[in-house]
C-alpha positions in Angstrom: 22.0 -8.0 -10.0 19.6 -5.0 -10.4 19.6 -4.3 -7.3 23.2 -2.4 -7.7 21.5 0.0 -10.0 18.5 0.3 -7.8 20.5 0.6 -4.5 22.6 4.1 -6.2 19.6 5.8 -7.5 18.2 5.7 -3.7 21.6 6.7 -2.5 21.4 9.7 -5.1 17.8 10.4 -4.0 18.7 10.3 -0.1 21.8 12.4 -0.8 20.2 15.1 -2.9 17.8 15.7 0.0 20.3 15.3 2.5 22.0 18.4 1.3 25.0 17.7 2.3 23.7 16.8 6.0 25.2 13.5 7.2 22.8 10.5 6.9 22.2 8.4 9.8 19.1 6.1 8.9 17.3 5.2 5.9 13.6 3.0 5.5 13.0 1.3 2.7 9.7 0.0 1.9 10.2 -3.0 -0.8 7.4 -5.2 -2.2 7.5 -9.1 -1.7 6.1 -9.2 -5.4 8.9 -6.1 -6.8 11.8 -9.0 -7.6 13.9 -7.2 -5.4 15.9 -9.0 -2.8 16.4 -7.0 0.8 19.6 -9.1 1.4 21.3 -7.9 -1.8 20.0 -4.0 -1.3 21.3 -4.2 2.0 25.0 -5.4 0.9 24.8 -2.9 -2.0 24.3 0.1 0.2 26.9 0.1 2.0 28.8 -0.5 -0.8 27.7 2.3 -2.9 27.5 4.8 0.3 30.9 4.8 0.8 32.3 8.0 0.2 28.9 9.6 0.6 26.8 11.4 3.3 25.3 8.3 3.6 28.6 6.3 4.3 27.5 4.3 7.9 23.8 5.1 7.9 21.7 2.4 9.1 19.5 0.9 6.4 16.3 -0.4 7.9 13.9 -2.7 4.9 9.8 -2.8 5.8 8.9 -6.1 3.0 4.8 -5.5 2.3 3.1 -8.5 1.4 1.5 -8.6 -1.6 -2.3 -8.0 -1.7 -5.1 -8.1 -4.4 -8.7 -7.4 -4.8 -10.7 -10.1 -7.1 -12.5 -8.4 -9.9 -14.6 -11.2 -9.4 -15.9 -11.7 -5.9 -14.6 -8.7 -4.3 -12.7 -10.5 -1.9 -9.3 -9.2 -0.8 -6.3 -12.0 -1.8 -3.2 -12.2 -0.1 -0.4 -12.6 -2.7 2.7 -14.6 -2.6 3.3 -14.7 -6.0 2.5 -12.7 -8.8 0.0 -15.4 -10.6 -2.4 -16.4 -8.1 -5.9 -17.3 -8.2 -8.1 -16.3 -5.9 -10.7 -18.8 -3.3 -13.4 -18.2 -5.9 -11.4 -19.4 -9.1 -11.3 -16.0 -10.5 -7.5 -15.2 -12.0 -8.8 -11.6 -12.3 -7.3 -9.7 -9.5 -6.3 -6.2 -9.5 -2.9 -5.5 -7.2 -3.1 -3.9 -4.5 0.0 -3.7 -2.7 3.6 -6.3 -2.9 5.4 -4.1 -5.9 6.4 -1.4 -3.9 9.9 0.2 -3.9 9.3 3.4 -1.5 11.7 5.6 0.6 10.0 5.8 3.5 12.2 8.1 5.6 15.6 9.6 6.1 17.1 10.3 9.7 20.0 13.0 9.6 22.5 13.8 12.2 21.8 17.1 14.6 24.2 19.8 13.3 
C-alpha cells in the first residue's frame, strides 16, 4: 500500500508549515489516473497523524478526472483510464489533468 508512504510525506509537509499550529483541515487534490486510492489515504491519515498537529484534522479529497488533448484532432478527451483512444482513432494524446497529487489547502486553529 503506497499510499502509507504517500499519506506521511503530506503529514510531514502539512506539519512543517503548520509550525507547530494545530491543524484542523487538510484538501487533497488526487488524480483518478495517479493509482492512488482516496479510501486508503483517508484511513492512513488518521493513522499517521496521530501524535501530530494534525491528529483529528478533517481530511477533505477533491478526485480530478482525467483529461487529454489529441495530438491528432485537437479535441479535448476525457480520461478514465490511462490508455485511451480518442473519437478520431488517434492514441496520441497528451495528458492534461487525472495524475495529480496536490495539497490544496490547510485550515489551522485560531491561537
Amino acid at each position: 500500500m503506497h499510499e502509507m508512504g504517500i499519506m506521511k510525506s503530506v503529514v510531514s509537509i502539512v506539519a512543517e508549515h503548520a509550525k507547530a499550529q494545530k491543524v484542523k483541515r487538510v484538501l487533497l487534490e488526487v488524480g483518478k489516473l495517479s493509482a492512488v486510492m482516496p479510501d486508503a489515504l483517508h484511513f492512513c491519515f488518521d493513522v499517521i497523524a496521530k501524535g501530530t498537529v494534525l491528529e483529528g484534522a478533517k481530511l477533505e479529497i477533491i478526485e480530478v478526472i482525467g483529461q487529454a488533448k489529441c495530438r491528432a484532432c485537437g479535441q479535448e478527451v476525457e480520461l478514465h483510464q490511462i490508455v485511451t483512444a480518442c473519437a478520431c482513432g488517434s492514441r496520441d494524446l497528451e495528458r492534461l489533468s487525472g495524475a495529480e497529487l496536490n495539497i490544496k489547502e490547510m485550515e489551522l486553529e485560531a491561537a
